[in-house]
N, C-alpha and C positions, 0 to 999 in steps of 0.2 A: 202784759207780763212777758210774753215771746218777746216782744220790740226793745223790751229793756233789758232781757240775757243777750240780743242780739247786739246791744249797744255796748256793752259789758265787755264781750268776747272780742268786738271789736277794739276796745279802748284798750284792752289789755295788751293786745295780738300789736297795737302800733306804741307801745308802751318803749322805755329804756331798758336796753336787758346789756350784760357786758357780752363784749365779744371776743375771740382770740384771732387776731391778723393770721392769714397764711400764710407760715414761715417754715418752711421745711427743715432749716437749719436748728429751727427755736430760740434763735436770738436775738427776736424782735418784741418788744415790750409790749403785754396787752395793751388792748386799745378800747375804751369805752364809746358808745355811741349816745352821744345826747342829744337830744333836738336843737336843732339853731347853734349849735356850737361848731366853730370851723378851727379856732387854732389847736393844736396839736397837743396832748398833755406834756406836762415835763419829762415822764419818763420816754416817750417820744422824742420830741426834743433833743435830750438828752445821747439817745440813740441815732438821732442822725447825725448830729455834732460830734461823733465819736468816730465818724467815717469822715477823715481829710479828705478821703478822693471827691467825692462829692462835690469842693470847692477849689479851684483854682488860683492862688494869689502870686500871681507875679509879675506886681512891680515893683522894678528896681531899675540901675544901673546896671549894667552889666558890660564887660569888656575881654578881648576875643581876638578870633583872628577869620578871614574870609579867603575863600581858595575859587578860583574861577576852574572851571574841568571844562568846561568848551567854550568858544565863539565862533557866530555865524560868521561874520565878516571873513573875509579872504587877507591877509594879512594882520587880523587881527590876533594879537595872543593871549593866553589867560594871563592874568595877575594873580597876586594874591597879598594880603596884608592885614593890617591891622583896623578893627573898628569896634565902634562903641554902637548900644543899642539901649537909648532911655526910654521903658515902658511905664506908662502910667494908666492904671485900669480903672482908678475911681472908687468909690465909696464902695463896701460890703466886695468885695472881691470878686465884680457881674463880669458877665462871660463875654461882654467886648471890651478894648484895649486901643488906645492910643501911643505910638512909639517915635523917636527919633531916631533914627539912624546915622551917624556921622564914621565916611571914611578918613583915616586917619595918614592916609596916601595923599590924597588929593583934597581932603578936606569938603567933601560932597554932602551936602546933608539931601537925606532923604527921608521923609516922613510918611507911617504908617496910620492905617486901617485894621485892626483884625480882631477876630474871636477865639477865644480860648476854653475847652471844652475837657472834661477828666477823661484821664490816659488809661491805658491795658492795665497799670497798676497803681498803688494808690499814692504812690510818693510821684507821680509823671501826669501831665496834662498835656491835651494835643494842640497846636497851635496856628491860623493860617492868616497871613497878612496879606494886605495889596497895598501899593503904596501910591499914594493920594496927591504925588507932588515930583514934577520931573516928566521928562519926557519918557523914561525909560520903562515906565509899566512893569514894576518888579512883583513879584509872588514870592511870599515867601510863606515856609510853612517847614514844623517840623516838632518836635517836643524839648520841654524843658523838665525835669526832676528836681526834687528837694530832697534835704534831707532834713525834715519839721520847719520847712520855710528858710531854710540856711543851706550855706554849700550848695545852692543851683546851679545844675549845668542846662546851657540849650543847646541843643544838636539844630542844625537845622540845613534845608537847601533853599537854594533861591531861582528865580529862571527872570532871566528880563528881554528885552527886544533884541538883545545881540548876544548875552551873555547868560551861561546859567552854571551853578557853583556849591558850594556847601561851606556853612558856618559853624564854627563853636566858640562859646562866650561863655563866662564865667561870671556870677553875679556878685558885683562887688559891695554895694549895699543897697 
């Protein structure tokens, strides 16, 4: 008889009971815990999708202008002009990104590497590239904003083997 209250108390004790998430704000939807269950319920779900920052999505076209603020070289001077930057990030909006870059001066293409990650706030995500092609080893990184995936601006700066600069580009589709 003891073996089987003990069996009882234990069956019970690892039983499904609901539970409420830690949310000090309180506007995180309860959460049930069920054995062997991993996907999230809808009101969960629901709750995360309802926070944009979370996700990232920006690819597009975009077109801008590039301002050089120093060079190493000794007779070398900054530039500055116009360029395009085509970013394609791939399926479900993941946090790496492939990009083209084309100066509109000299007609340079340069292509990117980078990962893109949510920003201070929820309409901005932060961004950092290296670029995969050319002699020049460019870095670039900086933030772009939305306003609901429309009207994007990127701010951005870049630094390369001679030259390092700042970008703004405007997303045109």
């Amino acid at each position: 008889m003891k073996k089987l209250i003990i069996f009882f108390a234990v069956f019970v004790m690892f039983c499904a009971v609901p539970v409420q998430a830690a949310d000090p704000a309180g506007t995180a939807p309860p959460m049930v815990k069920k054995p062997g269950l991993v996907k999230p319920t809808r009101e969960e779900s629901d709750f995360l999708l309802k926070r944009p920052h979370l996700r990232c999505c920006i690819s597009g076209h975009y077109e801008g202008k590039m301002r050089e603020t120093h060079c190493k070289e000794m007779g070398s001077k900054p530039t500055s002009g116009k360029v395009t930057l085509d970013i394609d990030q791939g399926a479900s909006c993941g946090s790496t990104f492939e990009a083209r870059s084309v100066n509109a001066g000299d007609g340079k293409v340069t292509h990117f590497k980078g990962t893109v990650t949510p920003g201070s706030s929820k309409e901005c995500c932060n961004f950092t590239a290296q670029s995969i092609s050319g002699r020049d080893n460019v870095h670039l990184k900086g933030e772009i904003c939305c306003e609901k995936t429309k009207n994007c601006l990127l701010k951005g700066q870049f630094t390369s083997v001679n030259c390092s600069g700042v970008t703004e580009m405007k997303k045109i589709h």
